[in-house]
C-alpha positions, 0 to 999 in steps of 0.5 A, spaced: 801 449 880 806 445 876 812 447 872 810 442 867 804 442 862 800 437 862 800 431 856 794 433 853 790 440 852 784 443 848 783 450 847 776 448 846 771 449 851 767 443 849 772 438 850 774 433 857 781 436 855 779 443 856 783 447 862 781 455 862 787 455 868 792 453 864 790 456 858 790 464 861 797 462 864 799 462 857 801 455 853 806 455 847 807 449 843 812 447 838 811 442 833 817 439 830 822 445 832 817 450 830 812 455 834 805 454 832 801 458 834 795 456 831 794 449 836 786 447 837 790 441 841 796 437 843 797 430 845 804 429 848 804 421 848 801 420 842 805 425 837 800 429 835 797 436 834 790 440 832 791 445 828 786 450 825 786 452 818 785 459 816 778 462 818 774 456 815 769 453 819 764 446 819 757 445 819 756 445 826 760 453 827 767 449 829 773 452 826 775 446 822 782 443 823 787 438 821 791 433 824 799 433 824 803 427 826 810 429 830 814 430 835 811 436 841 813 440 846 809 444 850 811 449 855 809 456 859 810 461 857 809 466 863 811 463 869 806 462 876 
């Protein structure tokens, strides 16, 4: 494994992005200086966080998120 998160990541089993080894090895993820703790997905190149919003959910059962433009940085927060 590598030292480096990948770009862009769900926690969604359903998306392309989805990586359940990743996701077990643990993955923090600060927006805009701040820990975020409810990230749904990332993308590092494009500037962009998916966040949950509280415990609401969509028509079809998804829990519905909002989607902030900033500055990303994911990192591990176990070691290999």
């Amino acid at each position: 494994m590598t030292d480096t998160p990948p770009d862009r990541l769900s926690s969604n089993p359903r998306s392309p992005y989805y990586d359940a080894a990743l996701l077990e090895r643990g993955i923090g993820v600060r927006f805009k200086g701040a820990e975020k703790t409810n990230v749904e997905e990332y993308c590092v190149s494009e500037g962009w966080v998916r966040l949950t919003v509280g415990t609401t959910l969509d028509r079809k059962g998804n829990p519905m998120t909002i989607k902030l433009q900033g500055p990303v940085e994911p990192y591990f927060r176990t070691t290999p």
